[in-house]
C-alpha positions as CSV (number, residue, x, y, z in Angstrom):
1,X,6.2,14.8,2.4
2,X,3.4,17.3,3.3
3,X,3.9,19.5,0.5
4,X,4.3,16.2,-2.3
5,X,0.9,14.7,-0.6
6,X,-1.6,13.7,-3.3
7,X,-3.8,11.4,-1.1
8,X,-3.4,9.2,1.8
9,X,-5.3,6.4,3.7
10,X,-5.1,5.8,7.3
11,X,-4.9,2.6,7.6
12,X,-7.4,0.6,10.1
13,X,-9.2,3.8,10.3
14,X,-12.9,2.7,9.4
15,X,-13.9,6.0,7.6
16,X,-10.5,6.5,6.3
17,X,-10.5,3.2,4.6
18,X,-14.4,3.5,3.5
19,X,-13.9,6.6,2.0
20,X,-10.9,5.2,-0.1
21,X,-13.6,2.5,-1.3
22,X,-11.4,-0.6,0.4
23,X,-11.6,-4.1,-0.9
24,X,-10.3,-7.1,0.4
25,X,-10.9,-10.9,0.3
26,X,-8.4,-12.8,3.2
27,X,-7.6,-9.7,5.0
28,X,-7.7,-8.6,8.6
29,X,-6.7,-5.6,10.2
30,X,-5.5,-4.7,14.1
31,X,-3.1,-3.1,16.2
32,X,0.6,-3.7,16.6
33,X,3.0,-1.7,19.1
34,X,-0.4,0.7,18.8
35,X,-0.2,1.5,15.3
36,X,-2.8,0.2,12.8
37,X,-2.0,-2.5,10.4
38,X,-3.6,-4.4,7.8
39,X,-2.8,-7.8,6.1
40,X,-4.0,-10.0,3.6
41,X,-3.1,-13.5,3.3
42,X,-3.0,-16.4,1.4
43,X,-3.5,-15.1,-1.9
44,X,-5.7,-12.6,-0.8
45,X,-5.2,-9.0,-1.6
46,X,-6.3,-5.4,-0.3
47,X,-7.2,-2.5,-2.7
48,X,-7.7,1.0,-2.0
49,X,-8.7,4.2,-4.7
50,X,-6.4,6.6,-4.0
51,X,-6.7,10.5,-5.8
52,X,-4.0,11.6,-8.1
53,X,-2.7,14.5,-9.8
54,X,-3.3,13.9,-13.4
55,X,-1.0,16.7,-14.5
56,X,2.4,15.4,-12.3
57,X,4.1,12.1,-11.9
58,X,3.5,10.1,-9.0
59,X,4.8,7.9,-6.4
60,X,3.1,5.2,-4.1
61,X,4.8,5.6,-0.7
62,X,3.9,2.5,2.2
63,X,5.2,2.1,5.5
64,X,6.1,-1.4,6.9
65,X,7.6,-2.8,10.2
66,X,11.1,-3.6,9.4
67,X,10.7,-7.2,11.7
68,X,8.1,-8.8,9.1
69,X,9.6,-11.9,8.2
70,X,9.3,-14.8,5.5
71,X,6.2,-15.5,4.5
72,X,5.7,-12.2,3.5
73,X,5.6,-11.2,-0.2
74,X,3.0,-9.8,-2.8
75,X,2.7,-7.8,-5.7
76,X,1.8,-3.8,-5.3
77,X,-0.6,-2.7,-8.3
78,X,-2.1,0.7,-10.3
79,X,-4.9,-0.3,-12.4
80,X,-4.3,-3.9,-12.5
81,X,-0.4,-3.1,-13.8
82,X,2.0,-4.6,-11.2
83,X,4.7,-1.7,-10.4
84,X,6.4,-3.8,-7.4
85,X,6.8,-7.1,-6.1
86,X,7.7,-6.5,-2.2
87,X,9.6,-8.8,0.2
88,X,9.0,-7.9,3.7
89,X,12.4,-9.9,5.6
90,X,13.9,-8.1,8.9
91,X,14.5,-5.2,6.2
92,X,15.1,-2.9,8.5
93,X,15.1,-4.2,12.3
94,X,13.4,-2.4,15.1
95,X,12.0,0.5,12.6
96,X,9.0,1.2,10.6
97,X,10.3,2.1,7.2
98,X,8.8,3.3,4.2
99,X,9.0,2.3,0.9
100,X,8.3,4.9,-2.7
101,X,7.4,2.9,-5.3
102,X,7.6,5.2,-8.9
103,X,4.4,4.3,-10.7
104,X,4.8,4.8,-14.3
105,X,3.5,7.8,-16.2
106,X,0.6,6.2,-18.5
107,X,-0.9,4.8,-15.7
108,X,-2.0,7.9,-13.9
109,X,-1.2,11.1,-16.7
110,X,-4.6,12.4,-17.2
111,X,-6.3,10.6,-14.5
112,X,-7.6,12.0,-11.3
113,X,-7.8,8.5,-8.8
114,X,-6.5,5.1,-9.1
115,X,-6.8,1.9,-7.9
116,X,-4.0,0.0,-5.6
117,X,-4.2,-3.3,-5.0
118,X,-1.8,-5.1,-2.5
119,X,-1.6,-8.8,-4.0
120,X,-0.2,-11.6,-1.4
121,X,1.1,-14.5,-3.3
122,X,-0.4,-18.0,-2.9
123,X,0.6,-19.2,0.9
124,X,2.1,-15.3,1.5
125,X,0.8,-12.6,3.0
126,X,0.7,-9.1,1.9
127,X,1.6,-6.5,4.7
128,X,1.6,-5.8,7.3
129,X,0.9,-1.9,5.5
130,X,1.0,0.5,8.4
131,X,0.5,3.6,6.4
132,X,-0.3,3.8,2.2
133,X,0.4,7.6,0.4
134,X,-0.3,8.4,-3.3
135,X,2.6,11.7,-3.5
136,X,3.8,13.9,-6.4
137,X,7.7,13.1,-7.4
């Protein structure tokens, strides 16, 4: 993925984060089997700008623990538009596993950063994200 690597946040990584202009309302972050994680809950969301290549397609690629269970699910977003609704439920036991969401053309063609946002639904939580990459397809 090195080569494809657009822009990346480490997540609970205070300069990391800052420097990707984080916003959050309902949202926490801490440690789990020593990797970083953040959450947001209860309607809350996280948003992050990430840097693009305005010349290539993109994809969003996000790593989860594959033991999150119900009570997990929110929208993922580029500039407001939502591109994927994700389920976290045992999706992949025992593993972190990443997930590469294609975000479409017109939303980053000719633009050099956008904005993520990681929406949980009402009485949901969004997360736990363990890692969040913007990469060329």
């Amino acid at each position: 993925m090195k080569n494809r690597l657009a822009d990346e946040v480490q997540i609970g990584d205070a300069t990391s984060e800052w420097k990707h202009e984080i916003n959050s309302a309902f949202s926490g972050s801490g440690k789990y089997m020593e990797h970083p994680v953040r959450d947001a809950v209860n309607g809350g969301f996280i948003s992050y700008v990430l840097k693009t290549d305005p010349a290539k397609p993109m994809s969003l690629c996000c790593t989860y623990w594959g033991n999150d269970n119900t009570g997990r699910r929110f929208d993922v977003l580029v500039n407001d538009k939502v591109i994927a609704t994700q389920k976290l439920e045992f999706n992949d036991p025992g593993r972190f596993f990443h997930v590469e969401y294609p975000i479409p053309e017109n939303l980053t063609r000719g633009q050099t950063n956008v904005i993520v946002v990681f929406q949980a639904y009402p009485r949901k939580t969004a997360g736990g994200l363990y890692g969040c990459q913007m990469l060329k397809r």
